[in-house]
C-alpha positions, -999 to +999 in steps of 0.1 A: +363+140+778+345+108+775+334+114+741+372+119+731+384+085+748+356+067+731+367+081+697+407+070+709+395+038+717+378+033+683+412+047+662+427+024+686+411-003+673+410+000+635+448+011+635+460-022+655+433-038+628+448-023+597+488-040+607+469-069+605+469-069+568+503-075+570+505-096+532+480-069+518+507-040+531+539-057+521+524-063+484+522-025+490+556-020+502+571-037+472+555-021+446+564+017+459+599+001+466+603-011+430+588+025+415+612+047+436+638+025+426+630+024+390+634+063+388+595+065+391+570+085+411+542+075+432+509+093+424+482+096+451+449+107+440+415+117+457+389+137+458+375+163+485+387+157+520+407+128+505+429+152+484+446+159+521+462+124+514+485+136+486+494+169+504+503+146+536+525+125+512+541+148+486+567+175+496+564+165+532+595+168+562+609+136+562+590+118+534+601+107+500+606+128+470+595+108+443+558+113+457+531+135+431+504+148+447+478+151+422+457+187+432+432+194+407+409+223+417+380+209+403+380+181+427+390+199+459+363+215+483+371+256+478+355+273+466+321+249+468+320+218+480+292+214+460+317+219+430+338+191+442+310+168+451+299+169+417+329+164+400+341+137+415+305+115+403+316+129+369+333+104+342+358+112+317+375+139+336+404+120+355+420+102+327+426+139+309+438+146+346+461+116+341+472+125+307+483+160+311+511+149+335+540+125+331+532+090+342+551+061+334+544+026+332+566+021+362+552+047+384+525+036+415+493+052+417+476+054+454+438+060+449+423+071+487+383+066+481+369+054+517+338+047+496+355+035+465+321+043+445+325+071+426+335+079+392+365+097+389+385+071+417+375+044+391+382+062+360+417+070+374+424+034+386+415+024+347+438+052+336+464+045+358+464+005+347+461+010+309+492+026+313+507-002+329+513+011+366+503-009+397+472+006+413+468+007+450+439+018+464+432+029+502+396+022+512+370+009+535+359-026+528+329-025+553+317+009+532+326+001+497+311-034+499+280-014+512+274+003+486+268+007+445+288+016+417+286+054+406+307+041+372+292+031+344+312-001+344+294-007+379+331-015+394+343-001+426+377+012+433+384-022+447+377-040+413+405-022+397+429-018+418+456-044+420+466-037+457+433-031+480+441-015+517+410-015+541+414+016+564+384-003+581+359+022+597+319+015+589+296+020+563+290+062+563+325+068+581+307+081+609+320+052+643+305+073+666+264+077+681+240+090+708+204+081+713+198+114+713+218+125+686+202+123+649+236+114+631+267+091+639+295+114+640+335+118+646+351+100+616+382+083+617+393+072+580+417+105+580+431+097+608+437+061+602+444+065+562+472+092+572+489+065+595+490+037+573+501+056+543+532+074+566+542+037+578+541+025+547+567+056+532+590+045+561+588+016+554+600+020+518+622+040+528+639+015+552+639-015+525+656+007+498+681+020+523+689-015+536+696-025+496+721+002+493+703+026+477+705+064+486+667+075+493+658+108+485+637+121+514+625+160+520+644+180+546+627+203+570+629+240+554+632+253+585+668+239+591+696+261+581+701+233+556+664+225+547+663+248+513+697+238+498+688+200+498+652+206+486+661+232+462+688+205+449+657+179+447+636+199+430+656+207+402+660+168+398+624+163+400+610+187+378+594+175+351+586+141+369+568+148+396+544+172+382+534+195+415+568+209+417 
């Protein structure tokens, strides 16, 4: 098991790394605070494997309502990754994406992009700002400052966003390698990604809660109770956040 303790040891490391950014995650904080409390909704977009970010965040035991997880098949890996791959280097197609649901200017948008370079993460930050929300993106600073813009603007995630969060990690999001292995493997941006954006919902939650104001958070379905509280959510929800 000494491959799996070195990959602890390295998600270890970049989680105690990310509470660092303690300014950076409070900035955070506030703006989800102020969008939940506003009656708003908190988007979370990505593309590929990052589309796991939304489903972790929307409709989840113990996690906020207000939360839209934005799953468009285009961008997800079924059937073809290939499909989503190229897709997500195409421009244009987000802001339609963005438009065909019911943002508000009051409404946070979370953009994961651990590289930050391609097109649709920067279209949607631009679409997302025009319409007056506050942008937060989730990515890796050592990656995205590594690389080049796929956008025609030549801007990264990072450049739009108004909130940047460095899930840390390397440049290829591969932390581990052997001499005699061709590749670096084991990633840990999901792992580390997923963390910060769960502690930062709890920590939402607590703020609101501690300013007198009743949080609506998901109940287990699987409690004899579960479906009568969601069921009561969704029926407030509908219409706002658009995945219900």
């Amino acid at each position: 098991m000494k491959v799996m303790k070195e990959f602890y040891e390295v998600i270890e490391k970049e989680l105690a790394a990310s509470l660092a950014q303690e300014e950076v995650l409070n900035q955070a904080v506030e703006a989800m605070s102020e969008t939940v409390a506003a009656g708003g909704v908190i988007h979370v977009f990505g593309c590929g494997h990052s589309q796991m970010f939304g489903e972790e965040l929307c409709f989840r035991t113990g996690g906020l309502v207000p939360v839209n997880a934005i799953m468009i098949p285009q961008y997800n890996i079924y059937p073809k990754v290939r499909y989503s791959q190229m897709m997500e280097r195409t421009e244009g197609f987000a802001q339609g994406v963005l438009e065909a649901m019911h943002p508000r200017s009051y409404d946070t948008m979370i953009i994961v992009s651990v590289s930050g370079r391609n097109a649709a993460g920067v279209d949607m930050a631009l679409a997302a700002k025009a319409m007056g929300m506050k942008v937060i993106t989730l990515t890796s600073l050592k990656y995205t400052n590594g690389v080049t813009s796929r956008h025609s603007s030549g801007k990264l995630v990072r450049d739009v966003a108004d909130i940047v969060i460095d899930m840390g990690g390397i440049k290829g999001d591969a932390a581990l390698h052997r001499e005699n292995v061709k590749e670096n493997f084991c990633s840990p941006s999901t792992i580390i990604g997923m963390s910060i954006l769960v502690g930062l919902v709890g920590e939402v939650i607590v703020k609101l809660a501690d300013q007198g104001i009743e949080v609506p958070i998901w109940v287990s379905g699987n409690l004899d109770r579960g479906d009568a509280v969601n069921q009561e959510y969704i029926k407030n929800y509908h219409g706002k956040v658009d995945i219900l």
